[in-house]
N, C-alpha and C positions, 0 to 999 in steps of 0.2 A: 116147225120151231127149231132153231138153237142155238146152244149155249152163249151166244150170243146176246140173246134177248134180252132185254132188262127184266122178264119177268122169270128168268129162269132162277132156280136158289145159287146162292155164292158157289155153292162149292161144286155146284155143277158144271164149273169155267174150268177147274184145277189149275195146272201150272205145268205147262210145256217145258219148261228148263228149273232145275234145282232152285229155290227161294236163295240159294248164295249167288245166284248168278244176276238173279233181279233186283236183289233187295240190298241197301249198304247196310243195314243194322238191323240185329235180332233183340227186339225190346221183350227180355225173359225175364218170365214170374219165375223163384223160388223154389216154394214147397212144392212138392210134385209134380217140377220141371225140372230143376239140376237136382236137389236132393232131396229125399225122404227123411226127414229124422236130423241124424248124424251126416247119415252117408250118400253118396252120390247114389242116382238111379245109374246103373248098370248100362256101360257103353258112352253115359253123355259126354264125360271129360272128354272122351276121344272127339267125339260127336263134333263137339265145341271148337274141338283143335283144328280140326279137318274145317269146322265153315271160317275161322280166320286163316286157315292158309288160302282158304279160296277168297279172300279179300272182305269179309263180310264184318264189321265190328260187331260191339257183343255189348248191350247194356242191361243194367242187371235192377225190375224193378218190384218189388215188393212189398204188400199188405203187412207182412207182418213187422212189426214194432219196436218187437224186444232188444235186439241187438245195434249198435250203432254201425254205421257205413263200413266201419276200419275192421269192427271184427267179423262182419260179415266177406268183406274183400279178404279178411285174412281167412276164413273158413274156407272158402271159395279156392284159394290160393294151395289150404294144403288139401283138398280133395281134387286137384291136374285142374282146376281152371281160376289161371293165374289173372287178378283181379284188383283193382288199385279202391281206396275208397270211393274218387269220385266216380268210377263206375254204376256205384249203388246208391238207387236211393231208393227211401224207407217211407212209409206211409206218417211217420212219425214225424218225420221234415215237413212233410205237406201240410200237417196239423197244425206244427209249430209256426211256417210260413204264413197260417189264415189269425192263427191267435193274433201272432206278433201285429199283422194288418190290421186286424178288428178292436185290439185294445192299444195298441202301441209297445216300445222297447219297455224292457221294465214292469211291466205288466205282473201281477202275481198270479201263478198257476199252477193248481194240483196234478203233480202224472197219477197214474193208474198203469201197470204194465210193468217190462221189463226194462232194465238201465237204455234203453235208448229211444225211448220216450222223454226223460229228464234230462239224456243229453243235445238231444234236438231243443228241445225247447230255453236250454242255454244257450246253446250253438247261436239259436234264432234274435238273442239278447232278453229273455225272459226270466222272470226272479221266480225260482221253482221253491215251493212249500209242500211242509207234510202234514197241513192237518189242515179242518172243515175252519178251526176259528182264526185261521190266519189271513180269513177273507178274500182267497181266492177268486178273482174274476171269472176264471175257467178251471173246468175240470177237463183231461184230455187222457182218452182214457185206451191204450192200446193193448196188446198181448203180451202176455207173461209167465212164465211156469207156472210162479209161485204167488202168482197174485189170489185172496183169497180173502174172508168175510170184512178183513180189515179194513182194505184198502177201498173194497166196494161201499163199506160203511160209510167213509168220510166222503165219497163222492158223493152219496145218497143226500149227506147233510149239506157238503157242498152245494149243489145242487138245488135242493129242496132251499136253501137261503139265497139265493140268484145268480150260482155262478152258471155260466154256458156250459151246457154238458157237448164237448167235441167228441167225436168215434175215428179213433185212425182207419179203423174200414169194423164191416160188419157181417163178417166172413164167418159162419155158422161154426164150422167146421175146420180141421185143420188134416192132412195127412199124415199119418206115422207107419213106422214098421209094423205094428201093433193093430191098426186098421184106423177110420178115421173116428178122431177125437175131438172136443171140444175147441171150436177156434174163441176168437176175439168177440164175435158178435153174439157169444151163446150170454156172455158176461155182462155184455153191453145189453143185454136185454133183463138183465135182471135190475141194473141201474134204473132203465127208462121204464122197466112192471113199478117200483118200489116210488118213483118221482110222478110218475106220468108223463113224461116229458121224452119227445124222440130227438134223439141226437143231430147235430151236425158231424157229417162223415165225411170226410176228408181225401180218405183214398182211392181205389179202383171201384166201383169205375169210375170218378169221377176222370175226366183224361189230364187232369192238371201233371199228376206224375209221369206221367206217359209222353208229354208235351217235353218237359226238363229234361229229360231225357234226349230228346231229340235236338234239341236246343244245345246240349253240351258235345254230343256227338256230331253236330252238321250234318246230321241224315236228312237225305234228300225222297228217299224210300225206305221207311221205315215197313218193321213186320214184326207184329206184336205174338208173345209166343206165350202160351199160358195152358194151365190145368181146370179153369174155372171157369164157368158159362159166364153166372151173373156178376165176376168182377174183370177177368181178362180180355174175355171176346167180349161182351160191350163196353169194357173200357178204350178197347179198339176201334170200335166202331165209333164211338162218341170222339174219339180222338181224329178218326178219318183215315184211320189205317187198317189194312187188311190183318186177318189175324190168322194163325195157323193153331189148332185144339190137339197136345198130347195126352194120351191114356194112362200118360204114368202117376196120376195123384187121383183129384177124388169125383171127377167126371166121368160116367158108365156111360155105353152103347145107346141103354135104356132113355138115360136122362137127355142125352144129344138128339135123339129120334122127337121128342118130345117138346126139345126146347122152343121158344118164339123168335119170331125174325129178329129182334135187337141181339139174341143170345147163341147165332148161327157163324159159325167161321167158313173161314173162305178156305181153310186145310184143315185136313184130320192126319194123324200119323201115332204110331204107337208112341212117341218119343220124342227126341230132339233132332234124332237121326234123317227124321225128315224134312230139315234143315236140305240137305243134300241130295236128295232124290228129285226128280218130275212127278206131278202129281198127276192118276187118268182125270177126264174129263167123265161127264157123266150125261149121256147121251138119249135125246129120245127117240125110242122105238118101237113103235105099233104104239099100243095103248101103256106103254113101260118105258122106262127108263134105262139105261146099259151103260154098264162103269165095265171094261175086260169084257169078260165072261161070264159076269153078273146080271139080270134083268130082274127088274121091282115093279109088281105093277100093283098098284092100289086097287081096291075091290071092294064089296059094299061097307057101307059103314067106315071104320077107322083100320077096318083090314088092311093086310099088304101080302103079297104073295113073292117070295125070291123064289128063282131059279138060274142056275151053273149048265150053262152048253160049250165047251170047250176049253183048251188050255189055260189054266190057274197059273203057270209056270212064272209068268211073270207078276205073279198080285204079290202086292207087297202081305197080303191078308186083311184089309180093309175095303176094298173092292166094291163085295155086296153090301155093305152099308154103308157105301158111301150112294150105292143104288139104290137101296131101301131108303133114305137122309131124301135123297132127292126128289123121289116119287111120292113119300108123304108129303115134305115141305110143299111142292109144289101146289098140293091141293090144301094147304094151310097157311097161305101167302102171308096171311096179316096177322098167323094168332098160331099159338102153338097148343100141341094136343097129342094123348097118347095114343100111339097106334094098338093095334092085337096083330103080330107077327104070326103068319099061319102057319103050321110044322112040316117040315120039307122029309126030305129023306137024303140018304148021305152025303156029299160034301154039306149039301144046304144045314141039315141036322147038325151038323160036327161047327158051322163058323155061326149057327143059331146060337149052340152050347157055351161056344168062345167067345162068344159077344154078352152072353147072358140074356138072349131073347126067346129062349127056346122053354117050351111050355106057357 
């Protein structure tokens, strides 16, 4: 067998030359791909700098809601990754995009979320209202700091008298400095407990924003960059584009080992950084798999077994799980499932620890 095969997992192909080298555009989620919070994750500006000088464009696409295009290109702009609005687009557009189609210009429609939820859906020519009896066609309901029992309320009434409950995405969680927090979809779930009624979700994965994207930039090879199993990498997928998984937001070791084939990326990389690197291949060996210096071999049950024979020098430190990734997926072609990691002893024990697989 190799890597070759079509039955081999995605990421057992890797990438013989830098994703800048292959790919014209890096279609990048947000939160816990360029920044955390406030602030950038550590390195990406540069990161960022370095894949457009190597010719790569940069489109910027995002679940979250709250902020309109402008001042997200402006946030973008004063943390070194300089950004125009049409660069970004927002889960909020997409929303606003399907109302305006489903009801027409004009349309009356409740936001829920943050100021750029109500600007999309002007922007899209829609008459934005603040209350249940203003008879709202739709309710469209995205993320927001400060969004809280009020504004849930009127959607509930909304709602519950026939307007369409839309969800800019339904994203559980969100990342912070702080660790992760409540996203969009924890809220959206309290609307559709309180209605019964499950939303129309508008964003990743749907590949609609992923598509616009590509659409405004001319990419001919796009390469979808995200922190999220179930909105980046198969927003990717559905869209028909390879996708690369960084570590910097709220995706673990643990949960990628486990994921389902719709929810597997074709790259893993701590960051953005690996934008610009080759990724190894991941190779099979006797009864095991071999990424480096790494070998994964599955064993009874949902066991796996790593072991390290020779020069580390060049792992970027993702290596053996991308060995481990491989050797389970492969014996869980069509369905994803937890492994039990077996306990190695030192280097194995020390990248078990680092990954959070150990015990």
């Amino acid at each position: 067998m190799t890597v070759d095969h079509p039955e081999v997992p995605l990421l057992a192909r890797g990438a013989e030359q830098p994703p800048t080298q292959t790919h014209d555009v890096a279609l990048l989620d947000l939160d816990g791909v360029v920044y955390v919070g406030p602030d950038a994750v550590p390195g990406v500006p540069a990161a960022l700098q370095s894949a457009r000088d190597a010719g790569m464009q940069l489109g910027f696409v995002t679940n979250n809601a709250a902020r309109t295009p402008a001042e997200v290109a402006t946030h973008l702009t004063e943390l070194g990754v300089p950004a125009e609005p049409t660069d970004v687009i927002t889960s909020s557009q997409a929303a606003a995009t399907v109302v305006a189609e489903r009801f027409g210009a004009g349309a009356s429609v409740l936001p829920v979320g943050g100021p750029g939820v109500a600007a999309a859906l002007r922007e899209a020519g829609l008459e934005v209202v603040d209350a249940a009896e203003e008879s709202p066609v739709a309710v469209v309901q995205g993320y927001g700091r400060d969004v809280g029992w009020v504004q849930l309320s009127e959607a509930v009434v909304a709602v519950r008298g026939g307007a369409t409950h839309v969800a800019t995405n339904t994203d559980a969680t969100i990342p912070s400095p702080r660790g992760v927090l409540p996203g969009n979809g924890a809220l959206v779930g309290v609307v559709s407990a309180v209605t019964g009624q499950q939303p129309l979700v508008t964003g990743k994965p749907d590949p609609a924003m992923h598509a616009e994207c590509v659409r405004r930039t001319g990419a001919r090879s796009p390469l979808v960059v995200g922190d999220r199993l179930d909105t980046d990498i198969e927003g990717g997928r559905r869209a028909g584009a390879p996708s690369l998984l960084v570590f910097s937001g709220v995706t673990t070791p643990t949960s990628l080992l486990a994921a389902g084939p719709e929810h597997r990326p074709d790259l893993i990389a701590d960051d953005v950084a690996g934008l610009g690197r080759a990724h190894p291949s991941v190779v099979q060996d006797g009864d095991g798999w071999r990424c480096g210096a790494w070998t994964a071999t599955a064993g009874a049950e949902e066991s796996l077994a790593l072991t390290v024979t020779g020069d580390t020098a060049d792992d970027d430190g993702l290596d053996g799980l991308r060995a481990l990734c491989v050797a389970h997926w492969a014996r869980h072609r069509h369905d994803g499932a937890a492994p039990a990691v077996q306990p190695g002893q030192g280097a194995v024990t020390e990248a078990l620890t680092r990954w959070g697989l150990a015990g």
